[in-house]
C-alpha positions as CSV (number, residue, x, y, z in Angstrom):
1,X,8.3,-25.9,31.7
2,X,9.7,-27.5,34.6
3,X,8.5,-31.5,34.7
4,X,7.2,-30.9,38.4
5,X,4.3,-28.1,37.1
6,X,1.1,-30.3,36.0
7,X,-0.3,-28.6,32.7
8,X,-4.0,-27.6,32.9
9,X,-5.7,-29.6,30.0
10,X,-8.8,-29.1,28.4
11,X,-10.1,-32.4,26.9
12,X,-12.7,-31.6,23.7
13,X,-14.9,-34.0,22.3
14,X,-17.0,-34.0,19.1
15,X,-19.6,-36.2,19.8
16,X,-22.4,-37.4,17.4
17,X,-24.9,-40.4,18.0
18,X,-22.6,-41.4,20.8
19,X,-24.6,-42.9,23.6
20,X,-23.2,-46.1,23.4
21,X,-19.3,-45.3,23.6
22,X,-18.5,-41.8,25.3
23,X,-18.4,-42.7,28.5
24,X,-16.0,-45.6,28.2
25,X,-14.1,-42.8,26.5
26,X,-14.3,-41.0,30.1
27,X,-13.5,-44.2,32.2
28,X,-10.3,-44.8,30.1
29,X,-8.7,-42.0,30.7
30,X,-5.7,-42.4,32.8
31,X,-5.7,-41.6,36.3
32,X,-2.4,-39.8,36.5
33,X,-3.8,-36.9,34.2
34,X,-7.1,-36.8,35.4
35,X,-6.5,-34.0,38.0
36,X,-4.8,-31.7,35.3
37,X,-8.2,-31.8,33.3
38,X,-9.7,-28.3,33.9
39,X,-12.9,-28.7,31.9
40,X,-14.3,-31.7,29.7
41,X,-15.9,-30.1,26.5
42,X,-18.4,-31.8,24.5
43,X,-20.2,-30.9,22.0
44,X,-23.3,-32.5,21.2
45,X,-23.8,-32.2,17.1
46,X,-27.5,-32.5,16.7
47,X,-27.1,-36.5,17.5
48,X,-30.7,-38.3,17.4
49,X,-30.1,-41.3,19.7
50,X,-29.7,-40.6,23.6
51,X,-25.9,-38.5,23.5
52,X,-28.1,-36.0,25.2
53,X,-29.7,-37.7,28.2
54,X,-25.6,-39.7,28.4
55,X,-24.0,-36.1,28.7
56,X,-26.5,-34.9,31.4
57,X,-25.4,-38.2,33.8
58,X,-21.6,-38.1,32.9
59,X,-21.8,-33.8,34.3
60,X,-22.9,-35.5,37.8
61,X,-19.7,-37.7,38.3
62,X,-17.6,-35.6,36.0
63,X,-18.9,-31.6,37.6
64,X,-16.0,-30.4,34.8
65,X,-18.2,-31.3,32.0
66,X,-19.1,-28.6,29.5
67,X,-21.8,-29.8,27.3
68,X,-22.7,-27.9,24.0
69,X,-25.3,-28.7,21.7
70,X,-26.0,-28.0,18.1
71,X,-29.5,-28.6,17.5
72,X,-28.6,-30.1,14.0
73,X,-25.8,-31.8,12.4
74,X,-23.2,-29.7,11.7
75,X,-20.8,-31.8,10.5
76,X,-16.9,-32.7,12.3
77,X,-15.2,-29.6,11.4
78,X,-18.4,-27.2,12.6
79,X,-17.8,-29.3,16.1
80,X,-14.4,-28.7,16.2
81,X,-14.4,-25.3,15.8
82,X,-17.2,-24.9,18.6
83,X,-15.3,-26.8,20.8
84,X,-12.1,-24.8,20.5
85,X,-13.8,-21.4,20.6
86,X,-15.0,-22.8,24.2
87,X,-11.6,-24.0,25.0
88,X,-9.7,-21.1,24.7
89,X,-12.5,-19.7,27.2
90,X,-11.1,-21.9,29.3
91,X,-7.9,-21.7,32.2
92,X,-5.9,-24.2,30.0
93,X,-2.5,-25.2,28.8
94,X,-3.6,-28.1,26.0
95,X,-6.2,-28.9,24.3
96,X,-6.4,-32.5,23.6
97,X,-8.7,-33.8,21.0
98,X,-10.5,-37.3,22.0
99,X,-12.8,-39.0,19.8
100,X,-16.1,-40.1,21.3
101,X,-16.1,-43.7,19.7
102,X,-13.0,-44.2,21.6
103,X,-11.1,-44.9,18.6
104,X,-8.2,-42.4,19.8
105,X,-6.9,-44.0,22.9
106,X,-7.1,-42.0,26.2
107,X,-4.4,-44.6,28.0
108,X,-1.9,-42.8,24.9
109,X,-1.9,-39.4,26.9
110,X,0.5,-39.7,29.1
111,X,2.8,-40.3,26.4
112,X,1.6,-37.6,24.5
113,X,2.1,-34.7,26.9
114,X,5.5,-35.3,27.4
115,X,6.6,-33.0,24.8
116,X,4.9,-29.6,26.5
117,X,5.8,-30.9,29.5
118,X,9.4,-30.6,28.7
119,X,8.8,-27.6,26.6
120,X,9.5,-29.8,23.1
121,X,6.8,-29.1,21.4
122,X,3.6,-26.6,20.7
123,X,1.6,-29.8,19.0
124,X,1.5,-33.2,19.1
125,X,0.0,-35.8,17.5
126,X,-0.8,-39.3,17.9
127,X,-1.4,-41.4,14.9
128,X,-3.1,-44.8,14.5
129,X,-1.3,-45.3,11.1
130,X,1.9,-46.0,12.4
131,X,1.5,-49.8,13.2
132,X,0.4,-51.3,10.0
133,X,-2.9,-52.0,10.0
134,X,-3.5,-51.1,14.0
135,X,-6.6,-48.8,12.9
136,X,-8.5,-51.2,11.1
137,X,-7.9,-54.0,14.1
138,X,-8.7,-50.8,16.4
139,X,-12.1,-50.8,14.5
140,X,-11.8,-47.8,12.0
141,X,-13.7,-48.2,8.8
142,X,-11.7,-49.3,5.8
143,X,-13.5,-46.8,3.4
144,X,-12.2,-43.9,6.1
145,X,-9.0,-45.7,6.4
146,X,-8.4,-45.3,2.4
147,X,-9.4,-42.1,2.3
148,X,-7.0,-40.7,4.9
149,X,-4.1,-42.2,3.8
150,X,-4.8,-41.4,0.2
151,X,-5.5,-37.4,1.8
152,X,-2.5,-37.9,4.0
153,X,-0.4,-38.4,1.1
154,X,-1.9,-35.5,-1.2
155,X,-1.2,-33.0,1.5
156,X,2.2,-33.8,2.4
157,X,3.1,-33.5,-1.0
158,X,1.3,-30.6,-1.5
159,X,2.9,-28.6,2.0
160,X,6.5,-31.0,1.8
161,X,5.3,-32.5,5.2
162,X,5.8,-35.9,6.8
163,X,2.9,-36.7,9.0
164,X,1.2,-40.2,9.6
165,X,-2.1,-39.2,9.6
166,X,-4.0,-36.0,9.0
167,X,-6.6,-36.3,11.4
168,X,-5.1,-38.2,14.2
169,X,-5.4,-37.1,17.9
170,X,-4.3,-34.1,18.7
171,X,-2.6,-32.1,21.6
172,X,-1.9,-28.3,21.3
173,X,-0.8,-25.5,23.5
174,X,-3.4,-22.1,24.1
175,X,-0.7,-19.5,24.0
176,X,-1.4,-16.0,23.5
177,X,-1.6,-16.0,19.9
178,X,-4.2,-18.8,20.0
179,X,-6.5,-17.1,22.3
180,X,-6.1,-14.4,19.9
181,X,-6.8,-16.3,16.7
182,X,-10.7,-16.1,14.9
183,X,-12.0,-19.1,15.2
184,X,-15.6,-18.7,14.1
185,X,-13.5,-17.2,10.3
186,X,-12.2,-21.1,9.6
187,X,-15.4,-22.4,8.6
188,X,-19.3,-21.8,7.5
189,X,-20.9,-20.1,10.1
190,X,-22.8,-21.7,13.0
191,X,-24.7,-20.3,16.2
192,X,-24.1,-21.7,19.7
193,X,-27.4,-22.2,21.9
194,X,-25.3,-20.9,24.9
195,X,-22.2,-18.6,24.7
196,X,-19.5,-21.1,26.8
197,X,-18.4,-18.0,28.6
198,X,-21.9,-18.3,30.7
199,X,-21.1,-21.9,32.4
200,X,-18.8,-22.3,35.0
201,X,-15.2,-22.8,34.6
């Protein structure tokens, strides 16, 4: 892909009890690849603070914003998978996983496109485990931080792979094959209140 073509992104976001932190997440996205963002998607997973009422005022200065709901907690991977069946809905290039704590850094996506950009990569991934102890200062919890390193390490040696970190943020293209791929068969079954297909693109 030649570097002057902007790739159309789709920005997903699982978001769960997240009044007090999502739209920081919004604010700190950069700039420069804010008018490559074709849709926000977030979907709300059943959260019982005020996520809701949040989502409803970030879709007036954000018009991009898809929100889905779950009207109970489905759990992480249940959101994921809701999210990317509405992405690939979508006109986009990328998908780019953002957590709604803010934990994965928004100012890192620059950096982190580079590789479609110049046609390097199909999926990239940003990892908070490669500094040391730059997640913990960054404010994940240590019993999450044992855990992933400790699954990190089981599944590279089980697949002979060499990544950091096996839930960091994520960027991935939506070729043809993805559009293409079942979704809804990679996990227990759920039902979306509103088929994404129905709200504008």
């Amino acid at each position: 892909m030649d570097s002057s073509v902007h790739l159309k992104l789709a920005i997903v976001i699982p978001a769960y009890n997240a009044s007090q932190t999502i739209e920081r997440v919004f604010e700190r996205i950069p700039s420069a690849v804010q008018p490559q963002i074709v849709n926000y998607i977030v979907v709300n997973d059943g959260s019982t603070d005020d996520t809701a009422a949040v989502l409803t005022r970030l879709q007036q200065s954000y018009p991009n914003v898809i929100v889905l709901h779950h009207d109970v907690n489905q759990g992480y991977g249940a959101a994921e998978k809701t999210l990317l069946h509405c992405a690939v809905e979508t006109e986009a290039d990328v998908v780019v996983l953002l957590h709604a704590d803010g934990q994965y850094a928004p100012e890192k996506l620059p950096k982190l496109l580079e590789p479609f950009t110049a046609e390097a990569a199909d999926i990239v991934q940003g990892s908070r485990m490669m500094e040391g102890r730059a997640a913990l200062r960054g404010g994940m919890p240590r019993y999450k931080y044992v855990a992933n390193r400790g699954l990190t390490a089981i599944e590279n040696m089980a697949f002979g792979l060499r990544w950091r970190n096996i839930t960091a943020a994520t960027c991935f293209t939506l070729d043809a094959p993805c559009k293409r791929f079942h979704l809804r068969n990679l996990a227990t079954p759920f039902a979306l209140t509103k088929k994404c297909s129905s709200w504008p693109k």
